[in-house]
TIROMAR-460634 format. One record per atom (N, C-alpha, C, O): x, y, z. Coordinates in steps of 0.2 Angstrom, whole numbers, plus 5000, padded with zeros to 4 digits. Layout:
XYZ
...
//
This chain:
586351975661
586551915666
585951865665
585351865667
586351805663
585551745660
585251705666
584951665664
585351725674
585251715677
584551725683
584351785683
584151685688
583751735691
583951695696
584251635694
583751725704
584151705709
583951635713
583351625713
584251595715
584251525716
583951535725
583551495728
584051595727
583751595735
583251575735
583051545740
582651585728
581851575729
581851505732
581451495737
582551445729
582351375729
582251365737
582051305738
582451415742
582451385750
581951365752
581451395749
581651335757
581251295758
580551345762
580651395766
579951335761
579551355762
579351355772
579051395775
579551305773
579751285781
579951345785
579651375789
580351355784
580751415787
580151475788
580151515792
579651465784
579251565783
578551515787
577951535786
578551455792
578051445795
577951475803
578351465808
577051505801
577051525810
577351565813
577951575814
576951615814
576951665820
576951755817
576751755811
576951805819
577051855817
577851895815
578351895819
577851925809
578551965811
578451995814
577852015815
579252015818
579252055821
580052085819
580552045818
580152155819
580752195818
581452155818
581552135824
581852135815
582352095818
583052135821
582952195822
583552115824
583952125828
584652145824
585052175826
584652105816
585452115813
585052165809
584452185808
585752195806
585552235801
585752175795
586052125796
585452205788
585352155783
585252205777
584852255777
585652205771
585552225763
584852225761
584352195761
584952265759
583952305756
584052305749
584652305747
583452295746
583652295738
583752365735
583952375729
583552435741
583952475738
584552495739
584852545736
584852465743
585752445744
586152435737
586652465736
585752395733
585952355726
585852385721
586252405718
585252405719
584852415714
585252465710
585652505713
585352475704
585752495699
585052545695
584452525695
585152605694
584852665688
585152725689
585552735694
584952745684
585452825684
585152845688
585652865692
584552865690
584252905695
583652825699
583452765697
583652865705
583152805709
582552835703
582452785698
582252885703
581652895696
581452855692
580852845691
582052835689
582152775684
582052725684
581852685679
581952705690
582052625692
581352575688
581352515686
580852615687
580152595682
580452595677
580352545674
580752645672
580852665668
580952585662
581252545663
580652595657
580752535652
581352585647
581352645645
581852535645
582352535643
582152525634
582652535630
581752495631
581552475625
581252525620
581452515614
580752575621
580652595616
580352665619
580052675624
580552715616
580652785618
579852825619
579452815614
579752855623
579152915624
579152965625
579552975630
578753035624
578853085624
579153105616
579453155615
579053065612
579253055605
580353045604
580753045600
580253045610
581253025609
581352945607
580952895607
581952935606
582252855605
582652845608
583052895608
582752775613
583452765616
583752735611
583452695607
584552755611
585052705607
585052675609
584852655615
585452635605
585852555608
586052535612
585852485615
586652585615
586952575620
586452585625
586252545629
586352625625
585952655632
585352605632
585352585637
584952585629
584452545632
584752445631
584352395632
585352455629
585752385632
585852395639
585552365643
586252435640
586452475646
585952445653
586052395656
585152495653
584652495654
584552435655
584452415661
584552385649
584052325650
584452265655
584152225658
585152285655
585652235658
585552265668
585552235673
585552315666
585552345674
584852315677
584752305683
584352315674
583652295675
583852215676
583952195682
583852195672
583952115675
584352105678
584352045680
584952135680
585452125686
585052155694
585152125700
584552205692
584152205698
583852165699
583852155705
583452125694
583152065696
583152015702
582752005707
583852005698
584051935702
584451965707
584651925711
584652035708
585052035715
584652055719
584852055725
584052075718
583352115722
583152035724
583052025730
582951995721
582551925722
583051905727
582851885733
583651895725
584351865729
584251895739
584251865744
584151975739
584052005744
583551985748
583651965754
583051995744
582451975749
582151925751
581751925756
582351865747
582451785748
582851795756
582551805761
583351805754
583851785761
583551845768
583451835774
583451895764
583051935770
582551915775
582451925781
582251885771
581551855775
581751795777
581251775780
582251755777
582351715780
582851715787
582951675792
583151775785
583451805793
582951835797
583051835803
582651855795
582051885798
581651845802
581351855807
581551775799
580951725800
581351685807
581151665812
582051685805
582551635811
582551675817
582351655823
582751755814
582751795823
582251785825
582151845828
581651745825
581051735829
581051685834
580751685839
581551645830
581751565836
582351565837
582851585834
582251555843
582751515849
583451475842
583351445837
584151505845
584351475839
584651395841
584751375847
584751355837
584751265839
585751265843
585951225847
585951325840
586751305843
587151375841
587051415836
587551385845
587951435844
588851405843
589051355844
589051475839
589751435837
590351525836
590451565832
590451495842
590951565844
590451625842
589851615842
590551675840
590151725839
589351725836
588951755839
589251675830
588751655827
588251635832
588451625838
587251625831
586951595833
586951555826
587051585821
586751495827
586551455820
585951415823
585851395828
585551425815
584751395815
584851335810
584851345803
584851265815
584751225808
585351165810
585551165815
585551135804
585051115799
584151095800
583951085805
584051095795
583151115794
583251075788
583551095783
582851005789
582750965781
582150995782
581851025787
582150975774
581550995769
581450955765
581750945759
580850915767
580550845764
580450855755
580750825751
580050915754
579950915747
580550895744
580650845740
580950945746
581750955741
582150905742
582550895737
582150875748
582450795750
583250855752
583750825753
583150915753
583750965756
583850975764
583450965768
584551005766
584451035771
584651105771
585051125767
584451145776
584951215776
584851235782
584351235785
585451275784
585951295787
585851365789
586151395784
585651405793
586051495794
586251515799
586051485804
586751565799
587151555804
587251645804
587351675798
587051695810
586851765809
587351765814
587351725819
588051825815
588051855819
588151925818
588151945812
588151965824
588052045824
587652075828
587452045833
587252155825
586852175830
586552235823
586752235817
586152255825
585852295820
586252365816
585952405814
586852365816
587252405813
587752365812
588052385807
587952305813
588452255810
588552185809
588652155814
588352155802
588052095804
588652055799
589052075795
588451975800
588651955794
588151875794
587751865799
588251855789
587751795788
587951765784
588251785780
587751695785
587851645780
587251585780
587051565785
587251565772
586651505772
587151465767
587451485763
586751375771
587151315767
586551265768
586151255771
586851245761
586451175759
586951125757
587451125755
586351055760
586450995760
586050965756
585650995753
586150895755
585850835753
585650805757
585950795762
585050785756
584650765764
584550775768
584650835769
584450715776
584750765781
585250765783
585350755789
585850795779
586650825779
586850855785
586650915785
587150835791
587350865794
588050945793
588550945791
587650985797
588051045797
588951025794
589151075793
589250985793
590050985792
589850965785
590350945782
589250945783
589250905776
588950955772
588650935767
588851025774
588451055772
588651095766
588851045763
588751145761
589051185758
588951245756
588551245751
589051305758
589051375757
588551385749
588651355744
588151435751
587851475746
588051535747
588451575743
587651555752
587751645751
588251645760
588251615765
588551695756
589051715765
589251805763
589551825758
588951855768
588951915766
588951955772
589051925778
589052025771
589052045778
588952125776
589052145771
588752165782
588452235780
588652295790
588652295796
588752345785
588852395791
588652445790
588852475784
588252475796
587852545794
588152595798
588152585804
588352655794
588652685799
588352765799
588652805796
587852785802
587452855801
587152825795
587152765794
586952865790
586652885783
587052835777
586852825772
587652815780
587952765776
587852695776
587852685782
587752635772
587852575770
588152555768
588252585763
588552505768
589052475765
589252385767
589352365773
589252365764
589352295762
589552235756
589652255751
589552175758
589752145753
589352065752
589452025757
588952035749
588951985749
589151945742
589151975737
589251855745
589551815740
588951755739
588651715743
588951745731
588651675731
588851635728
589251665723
588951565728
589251505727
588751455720
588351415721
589051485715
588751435708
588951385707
588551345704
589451375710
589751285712
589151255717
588951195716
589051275720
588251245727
587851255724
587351225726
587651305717
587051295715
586951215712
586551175714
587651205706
587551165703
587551105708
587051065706
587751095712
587851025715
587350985719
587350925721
586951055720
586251035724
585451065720
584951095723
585651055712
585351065708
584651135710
584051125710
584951195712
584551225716
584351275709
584151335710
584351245704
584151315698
583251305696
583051255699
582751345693
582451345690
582351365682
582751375678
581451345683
581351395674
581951385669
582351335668
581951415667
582451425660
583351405663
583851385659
583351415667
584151405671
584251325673
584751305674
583651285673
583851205672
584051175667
584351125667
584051215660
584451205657
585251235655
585551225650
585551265661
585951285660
586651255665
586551215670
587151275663
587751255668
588051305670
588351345667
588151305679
588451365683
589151335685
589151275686
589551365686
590051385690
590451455692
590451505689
590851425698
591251505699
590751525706
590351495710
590951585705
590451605713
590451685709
590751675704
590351735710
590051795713
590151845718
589951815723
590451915720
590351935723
590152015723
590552055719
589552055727
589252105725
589252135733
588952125738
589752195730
590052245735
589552335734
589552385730
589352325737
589052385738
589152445743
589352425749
589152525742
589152555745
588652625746
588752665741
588152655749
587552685750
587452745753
587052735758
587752795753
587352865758
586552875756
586452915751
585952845761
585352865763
585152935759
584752935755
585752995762
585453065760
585653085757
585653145758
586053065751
586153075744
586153035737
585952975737
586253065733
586353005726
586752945728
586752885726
587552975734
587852925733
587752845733
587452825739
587852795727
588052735728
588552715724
588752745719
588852645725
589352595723
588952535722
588552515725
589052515717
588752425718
589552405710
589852415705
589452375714
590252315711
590052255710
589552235714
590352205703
589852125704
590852115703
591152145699
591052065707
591652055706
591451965705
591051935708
591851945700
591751875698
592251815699
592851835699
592251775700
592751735704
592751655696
592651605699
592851655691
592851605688
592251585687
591951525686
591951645686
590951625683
590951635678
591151675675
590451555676
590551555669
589451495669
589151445673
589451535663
588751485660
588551455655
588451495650
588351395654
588551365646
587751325649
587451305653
587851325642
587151285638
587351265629
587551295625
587051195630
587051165625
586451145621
586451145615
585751135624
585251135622
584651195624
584851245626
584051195623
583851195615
584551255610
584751245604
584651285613
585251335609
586051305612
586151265616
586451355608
587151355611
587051415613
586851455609
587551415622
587751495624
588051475627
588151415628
588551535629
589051545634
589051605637
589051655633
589051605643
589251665646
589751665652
589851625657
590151735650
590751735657
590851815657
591051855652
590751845663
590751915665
591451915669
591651865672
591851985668
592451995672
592552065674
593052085677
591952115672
591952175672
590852195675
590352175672
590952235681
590252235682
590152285688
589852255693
590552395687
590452415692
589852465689
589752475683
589452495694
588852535695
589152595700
589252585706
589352675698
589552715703
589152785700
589152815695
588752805707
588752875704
588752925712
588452895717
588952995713
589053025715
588553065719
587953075717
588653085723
588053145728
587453185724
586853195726
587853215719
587253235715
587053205708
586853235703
587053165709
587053115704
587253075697
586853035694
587853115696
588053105689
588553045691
588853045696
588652995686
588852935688
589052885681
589152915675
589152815681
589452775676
589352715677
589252705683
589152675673
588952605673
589352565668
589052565663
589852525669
590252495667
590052415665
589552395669
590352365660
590252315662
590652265655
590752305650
590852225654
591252175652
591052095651
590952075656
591052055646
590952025648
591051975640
590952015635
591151915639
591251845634
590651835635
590351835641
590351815627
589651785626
589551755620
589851785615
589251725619
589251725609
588451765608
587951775611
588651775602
587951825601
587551805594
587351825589
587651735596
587251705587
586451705587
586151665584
586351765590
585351765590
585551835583
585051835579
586151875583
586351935580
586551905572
586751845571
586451945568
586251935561
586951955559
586951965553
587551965563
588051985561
588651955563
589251955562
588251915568
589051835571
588851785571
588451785566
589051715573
588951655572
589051635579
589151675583
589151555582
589151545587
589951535592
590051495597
590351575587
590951585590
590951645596
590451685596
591351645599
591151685605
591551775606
592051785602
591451805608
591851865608
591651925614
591151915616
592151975616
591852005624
591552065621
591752085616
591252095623
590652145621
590852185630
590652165635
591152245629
591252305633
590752345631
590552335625
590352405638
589852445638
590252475642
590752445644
590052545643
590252615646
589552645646
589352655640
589152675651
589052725651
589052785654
589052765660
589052855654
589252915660
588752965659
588652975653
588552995662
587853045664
588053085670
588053065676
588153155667
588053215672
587453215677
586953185676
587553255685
587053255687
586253255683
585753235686
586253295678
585553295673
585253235671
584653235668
585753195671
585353145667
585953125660
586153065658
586053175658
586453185649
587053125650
587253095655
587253125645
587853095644
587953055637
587853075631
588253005640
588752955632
588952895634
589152885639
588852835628
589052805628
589352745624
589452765618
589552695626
590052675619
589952575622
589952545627
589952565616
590052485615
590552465611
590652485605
590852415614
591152385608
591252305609
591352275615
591252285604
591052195602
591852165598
592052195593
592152135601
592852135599
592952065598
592652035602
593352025595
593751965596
594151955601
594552005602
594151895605
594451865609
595351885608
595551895603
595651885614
596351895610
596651845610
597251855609
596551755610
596751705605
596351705598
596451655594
595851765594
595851785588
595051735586
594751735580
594951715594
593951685593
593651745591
593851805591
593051725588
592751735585
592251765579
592651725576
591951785576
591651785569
591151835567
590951835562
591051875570
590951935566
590951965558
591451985555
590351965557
590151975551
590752025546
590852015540
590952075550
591552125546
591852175552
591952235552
592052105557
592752135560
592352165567
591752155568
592852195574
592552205577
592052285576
592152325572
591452295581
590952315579
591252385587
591452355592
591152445586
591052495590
590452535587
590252555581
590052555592
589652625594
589652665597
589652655603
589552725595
589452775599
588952825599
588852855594
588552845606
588252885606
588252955612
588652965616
587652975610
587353025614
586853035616
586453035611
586553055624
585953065624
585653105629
586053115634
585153125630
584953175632
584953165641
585353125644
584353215643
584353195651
583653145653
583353125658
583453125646
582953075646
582953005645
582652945646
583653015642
583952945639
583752955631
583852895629
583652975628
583552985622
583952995616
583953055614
584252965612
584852975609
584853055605
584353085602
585653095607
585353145601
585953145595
585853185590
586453095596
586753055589
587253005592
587552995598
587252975586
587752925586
587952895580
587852925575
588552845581
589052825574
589152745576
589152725581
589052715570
589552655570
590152665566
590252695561
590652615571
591252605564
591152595559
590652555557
591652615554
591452615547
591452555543
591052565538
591652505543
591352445542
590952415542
590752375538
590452445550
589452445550
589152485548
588552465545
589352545548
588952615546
588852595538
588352605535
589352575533
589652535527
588852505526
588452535522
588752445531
588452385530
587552395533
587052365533
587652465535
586852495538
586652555537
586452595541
586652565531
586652655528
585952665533
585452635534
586252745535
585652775538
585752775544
585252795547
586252735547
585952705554
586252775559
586052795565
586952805555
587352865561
586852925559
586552925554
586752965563
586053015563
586253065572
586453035578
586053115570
586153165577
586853225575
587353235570
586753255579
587253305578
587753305585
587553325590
588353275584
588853265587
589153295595
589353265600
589053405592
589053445595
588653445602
588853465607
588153415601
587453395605
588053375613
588053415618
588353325611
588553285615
588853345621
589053395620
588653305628
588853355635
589553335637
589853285636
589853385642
590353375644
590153335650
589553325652
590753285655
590753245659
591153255665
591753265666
590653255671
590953255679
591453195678
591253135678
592153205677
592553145681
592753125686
593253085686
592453145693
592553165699
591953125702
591453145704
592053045701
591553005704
592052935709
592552925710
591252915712
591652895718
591852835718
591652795714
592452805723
592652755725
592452745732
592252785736
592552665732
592252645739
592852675743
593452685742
592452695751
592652745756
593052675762
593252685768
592952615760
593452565762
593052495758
592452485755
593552465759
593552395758
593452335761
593952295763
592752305762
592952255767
593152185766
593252155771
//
C-alpha cells in the first residue's frame, strides 16, 4: 500500500493546553485494525528468516503488505484519536441534531481549516473530520474521514472511511506521497472479540487509485483487501490488486493484477499462493507469461516447499525445493462479519 496516513497533516492547534482526561465516545484502537497471523507477530520482520528458517515469497509479501497496511491504518487511528480526545475537553462551538461539533479551527501554518463533529456515548460513537481552505466555513468544508464503532461486551466492531479526493484537493499528502496522485476514497470495516483471536478487518475500495509520473512511473489500484482469522486462530489474509511491477527484472512498465492468499491453522502452518496475471484487456509484459507460486510453511513462517510455474521454475533452476507432503491440512470454517453496518 504506497501510502502513509494523511491525519498526521491535522493541525497542531487542536493538541494545545490542558491535561487528558478519559473521553466520553468510544473510538477504534489500533488494535481494532492491525493485521498478523498471531497478535505475537506483530514485531515479527517479514524479510529474512531466523532460527535458521526462510520465509518464502509469498509469505513475507504477505507479511511485508500487512505491515505497512498497519502502518498507515495505525497512524490513521491515532491521529484522529487524539483529536477526539483533545476536543471532548472543550465546550463544543455548535450542535447539529445529534452531533456536538468543534470548529471550524483555521490553522495559520497550513492556511487550513477543520471541522469535527462526534456523536454517541462510550459504547456507540460515530465521527467525522473536514477540511477547508482558509477560513472556509463549515458548508465549504469537505470530508476526510467519516466512521463509526460499536462495543458490545468483549466485541468491537466498526467501520471507517477516508476521502483521497479531499486528500488531493487540500494537498494534505507528505514525504514520498507529494509526489504522488490520489483518488477514490477507502473503506476499513473491522470486526474484534477482546477474548479471543477473533478478528475481521476488510479494506473495501471505492475507485482508488495512485499514479506517479516522476522520478519513476507507478500505478496503483487495490479491489481486494480482507484480513480474517477465527477464535483459535487459524485464519486468511487475502488481497488483490493492479500495479506495474517494473523495479522486477521480469516485467516492464506495463501494468498487471498480482492476487495473494494466505491460510494458517491455529498453529501458525499453512499455504500460500501468488499469482501475477495480465489485465483482461490483455495489458501487460511479463517476461514469459503469467507468473504463479506456491508455497508452504511451517508454524514459524518458514517455508518448507514451494513451486513456480513452469515457465519460471524453466527460467530460475533451483528455485522449487521442499517436500510437498510437508504441506498441512486447512480449517475452512473462518469467520464472517456477525453484522454489517
Amino acid at each position: 500500500m504506497p501510502t502513509r496516513s494523511i491525519l498526521a497533516a491535522l493541525p497542531l492547534v487542536l493538541f494545545a493546553g490542558g491535561c487528558w482526561q478519559q473521553g466520553s465516545h468510544a473510538f477504534p484502537t489500533t488494535d481494532d485494525v492491525r493485521i498478523a497471523k498471531s497478535d505475537a507477530d506483530v514485531d515479527r520482520e517479514a524479510s529474512t528468516g531466523q532460527k535458521g528458517g526462510e520465509y518464502g515469497d509469498v509469505y513475507a509479501l504477505g507479511m511485508q503488505t500487512a505491515h505497512e497496511v498497519n502502518g498507515w491504518i495505525a497512524e490513521g487511528v491515532d491521529s484522529a484519536g487524539r483529536i477526539i480526545r483533545v476536543v471532548e475537553l472543550l465546550p463544543p462551538s455548535s450542535t447539529d441534531g445529534d452531533f456536538d461539533v468543534f470548529g471550524p479551527y483555521y490553522d495559520l501554518e497550513t492556511d487550513r481549516s477543520w471541522l469535527v463533529r462526534i456523536a454517541g456515548d462510550e459504547d456507540d460513537s460515530h465521527f467525522e473530520i473536514l477540511v477547508g481552505a482558509g477560513r472556509a466555513k463549515a458548508s465549504e468544508m469537505s470530508e476526510l474521514l467519516d466512521g463509526e464503532i460499536t462495543i458490545d461486551g468483549d466485541v468491537r466492531s466498526g467501520v471507517f472511511a477516508m476521502n483521497f479526493d479531499t486528500v488531493e484537493q487540500h494537498d494534505l499528502k507528505r514525504g514520498p506521497d507529494r509526489d504522488r496522485t490520489y483518488a477514490g476514497s477507502l473503506e476499513i470495516r473491522f470486526e474484534r472479540d477482546t477474548s479471543s483471536a477473533h478478528k475481521i478487518v476488510e479494506i473495501v475500495y471505492d475507485d482508488f487509485e495512485v499514479t506517479q509520473t516522476e522520478p519513476i512511473k507507478e500505478y496503483f489500484s487495490a479491489d481486494m483487501y480482507t484480513f480474517r482469522r477465527n477464535a483459535d486462530g487459524a485464519g486468511e489474509f487475502v488481497f488483490s490488486l493492479v500495479s506495474t511491477f517494473q523495479a522486477q527484472v521480469w516485467s516492464g512498465p506495463a501494468r498487471e493484477r498480482m492476487s495473494l492468499e494466505l491460510q494458517w491453522n491455529a498453529r501458525g502452518a499453512g499455504r500460500g499462493r501468488e499469482e501475477i496475471a495480465a489485465l483482461e484487456d490483455g495489458e501487460g509484459d511479463l517476461a514469459h507469461g503469467d507468473i504463479v507460486l506456491e508455497e508452504c510453511f511451517d508454524e514459524d513462517g518458514y517455508f518448507t516447499w514451494r513451486m513456480l510455474n513452469e515457465a519460471y521454475a524453466a527460467a530460475i533452476p533451483g528455485y522449487g525445493a521442499g517436500d510437498r507432503s510437508s504441506c498441512v491440512a486447512l480449517d475452512e470454517s473462518l469467520p464472517s462479519f456477525a453484522s454489517r453496518r
